[in-house]
N, C-alpha and C positions, 0 to 999 in steps of 0.2 A: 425451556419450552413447555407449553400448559398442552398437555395431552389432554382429548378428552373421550368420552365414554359412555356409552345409554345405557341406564340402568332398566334392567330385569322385568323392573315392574311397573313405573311409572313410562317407560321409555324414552324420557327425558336424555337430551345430550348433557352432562357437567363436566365438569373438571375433574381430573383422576384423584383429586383430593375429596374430592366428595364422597367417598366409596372408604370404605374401610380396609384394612390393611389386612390380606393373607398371601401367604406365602403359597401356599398351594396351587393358585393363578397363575396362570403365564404373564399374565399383568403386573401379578403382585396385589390384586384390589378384588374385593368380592365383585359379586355382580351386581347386586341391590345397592343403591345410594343408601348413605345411611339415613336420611328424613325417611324413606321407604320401610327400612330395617327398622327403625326406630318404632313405629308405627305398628309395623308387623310384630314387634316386642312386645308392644304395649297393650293389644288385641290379645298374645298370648298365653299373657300377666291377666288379664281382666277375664280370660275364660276357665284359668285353673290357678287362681290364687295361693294353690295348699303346693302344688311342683312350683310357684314365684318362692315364696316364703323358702321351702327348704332349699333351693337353687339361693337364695338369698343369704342364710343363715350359713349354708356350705364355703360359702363364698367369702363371706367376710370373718367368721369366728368357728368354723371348722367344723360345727357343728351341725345336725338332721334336725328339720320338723318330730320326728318321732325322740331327738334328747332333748330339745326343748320343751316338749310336751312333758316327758319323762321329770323333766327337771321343774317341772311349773307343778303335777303332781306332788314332785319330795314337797317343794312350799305350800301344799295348801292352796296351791291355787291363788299364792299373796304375794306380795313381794319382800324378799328376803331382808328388809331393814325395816319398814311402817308396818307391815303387815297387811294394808290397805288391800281387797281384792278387786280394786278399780285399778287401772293402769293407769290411767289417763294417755295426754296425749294422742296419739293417732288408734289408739284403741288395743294397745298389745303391749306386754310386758319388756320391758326392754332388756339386753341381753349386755351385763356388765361385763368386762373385762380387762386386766392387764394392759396397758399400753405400752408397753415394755415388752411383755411375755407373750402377749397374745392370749393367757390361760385365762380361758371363761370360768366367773366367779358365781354368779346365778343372775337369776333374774330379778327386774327392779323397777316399779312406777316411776312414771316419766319425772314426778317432783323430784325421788331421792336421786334417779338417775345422775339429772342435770347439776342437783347439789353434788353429789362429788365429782364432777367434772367442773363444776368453778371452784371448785377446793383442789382443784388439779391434781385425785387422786394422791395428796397428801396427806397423809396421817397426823403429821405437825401440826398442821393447819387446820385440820379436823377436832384435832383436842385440843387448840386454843380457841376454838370457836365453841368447843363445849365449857371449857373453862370460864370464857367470857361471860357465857348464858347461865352459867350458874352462880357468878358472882353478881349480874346484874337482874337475877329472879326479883320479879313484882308478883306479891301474893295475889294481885290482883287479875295477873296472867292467867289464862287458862291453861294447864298442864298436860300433857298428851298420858 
């Protein structure tokens, strides 16, 4: 049976699927549809960027805007392998860690980032890919 339900803000009638799940409801379902909610998230991302980011960073690697700063400070303001003080990518340093452990290791421009995730955070594979680059040096390369 498709129960349905007006949300909050739009007033639209939808399906009880379109609502997001709390328990705290006699429904079981917020009262904002989530295209609503969504929206209403996104407005409140785009007005206070610095509560997104630490809301963000809490969220996925355990970490505060203010360690992250902290930790972008210990590097100089670089990232902890090139040194590069560009990030690239979306404009921020990105936040390596442990896939396994969860333990944040530091921060990382978007290049070296993505290199050691298609090195799959392997060491093995990280020092056969240096070994290869040094067996196959052309004087004619330019050297970082």
């Amino acid at each position: 049976m498709n129960q349905i339900k007006s949300c909050n803000v739009c007033k639209e009638d939808q399906l009880l699927t379109e609502f997001h799940k709390d328990c705290s409801k006699k429904d079981g379902r917020r009262g904002t549809c989530k295209v609503c909610a969504n929206k209403m998230s996104s407005a409140s991302h785009a007005a206070n960027p610095d509560r997104a980011k630490d809301h963000n960073l809490r969220r996925y690697y355990g970490i505060s805007l203010v360690d992250y700063v902290e930790m972008l400070e210990a590097q100089d303001g670089r990232c902890a392998i090139c040194g590069t003080d560009v990030p690239g990518g979306r404009g921020a340093f990105h936040v390596d860690h442990c896939h396994t452990s969860n333990k944040v290791r530091g921060l990382l421009c978007y290049h070296c980032n993505v290199g050691i995730g298609h090195f799959k955070d392997q060491e093995s594979l990280l020092l056969k890919a240096a070994l290869y680059l040094t067996e196959h040096h052309d004087d004619t390369t330019p050297s970082n």
